[in-house]
N, C-alpha and C positions, 0 to 999 in steps of 0.2 A: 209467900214473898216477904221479903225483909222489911220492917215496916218506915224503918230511910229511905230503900228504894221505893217504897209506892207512893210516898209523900214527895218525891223527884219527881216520878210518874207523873203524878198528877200536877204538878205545877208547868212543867213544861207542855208547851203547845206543839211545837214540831219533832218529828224525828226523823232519822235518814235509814230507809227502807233498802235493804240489798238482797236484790235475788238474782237468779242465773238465768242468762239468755238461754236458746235453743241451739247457739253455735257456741257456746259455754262463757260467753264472755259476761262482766257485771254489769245490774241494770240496777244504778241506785239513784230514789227518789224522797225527796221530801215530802211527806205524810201525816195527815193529823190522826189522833190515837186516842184509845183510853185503855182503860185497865181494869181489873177485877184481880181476887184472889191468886189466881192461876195463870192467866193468858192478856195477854194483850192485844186488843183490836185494832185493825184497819179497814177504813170504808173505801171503799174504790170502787170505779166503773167494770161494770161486770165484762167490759169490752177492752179493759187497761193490758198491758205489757204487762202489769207485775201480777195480774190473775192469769193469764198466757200461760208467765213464769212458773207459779207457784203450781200450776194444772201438770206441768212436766215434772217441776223438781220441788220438793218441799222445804227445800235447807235455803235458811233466811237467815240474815244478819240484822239487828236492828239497833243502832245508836242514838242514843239522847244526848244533847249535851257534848257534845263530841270534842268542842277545842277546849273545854277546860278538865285542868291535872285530875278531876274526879268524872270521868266520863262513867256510859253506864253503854255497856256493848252484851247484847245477848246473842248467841247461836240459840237460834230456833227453828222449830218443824212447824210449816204453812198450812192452813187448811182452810179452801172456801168454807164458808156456813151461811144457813138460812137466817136473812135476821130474824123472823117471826119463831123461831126457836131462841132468841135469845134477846130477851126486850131488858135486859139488863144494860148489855151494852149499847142498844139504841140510846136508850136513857143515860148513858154516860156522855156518850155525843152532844146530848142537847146542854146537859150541864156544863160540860166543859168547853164548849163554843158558841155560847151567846142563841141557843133553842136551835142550834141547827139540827134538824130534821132528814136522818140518812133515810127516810123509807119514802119521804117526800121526793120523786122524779120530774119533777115539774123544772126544777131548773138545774139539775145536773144529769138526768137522765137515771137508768136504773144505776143501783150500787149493790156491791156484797158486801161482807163481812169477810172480814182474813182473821182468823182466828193463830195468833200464834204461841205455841207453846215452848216455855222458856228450857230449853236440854241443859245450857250453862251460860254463867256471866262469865263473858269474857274480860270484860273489864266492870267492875261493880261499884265503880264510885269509890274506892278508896284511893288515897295517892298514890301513884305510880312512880 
């Protein structure tokens, strides 16, 4: 990963998450994230629409930054994962939102992990 875009990554808090209904139409949500060399995480309710989603179709869309001339849009391939396979990105979680705790279900219930894998930048932060 470009090392502008991981440092965008990582300072932004939100991103808007788009994946494909079951009657094909779009289900996009705002989402908190982190990142690693490769993939970009999402925590969510292992009961959410957008695990549904990704369980039928893997093709995601994922925006950062979205109203300004240097946005950062990736087509990617979804994939639930174990967190306990991957205490990297737990630990990104806590860092980047004040020790929030995704393995903690006490007050949001169970969550997964969306593992998504970047195919191409659609739009990669440079002017458009």
């Amino acid at each position: 990963m470009d090392e502008e875009i991981g440092e965008r990554l990582s300072r932004a808090k939100i991103a808007w998450f788009s994946s494909v209904r079951p009657d094909n139409s779009p289900h996009t949500v705002p989402v908190w994230f982190t990142h690693d060399e490769d993939s970009i995480w999402v925590a969510s309710s292992a009961s959410s629409r957008k695990v549904a989603n990704v369980t039928l179709n893997d093709q995601v869309t994922i925006a950062i930054d979205g109203s300004a001339p240097y946005s950062l849009v990736a087509q990617t391939r979804a994939e639930i994962e174990d967190m306990a396979q991957h205490p990297g990105a737990v630990a990104g979680f806590a860092r980047k939102y004040n020790g929030f705790d995704i393995t903690d279900e006490s007050s949001t219930g169970p969550l997964v992990l969306i593992r998504l894998t970047i195919m191409r930048w659609l739009l990669d932060g440079s002017a458009q």
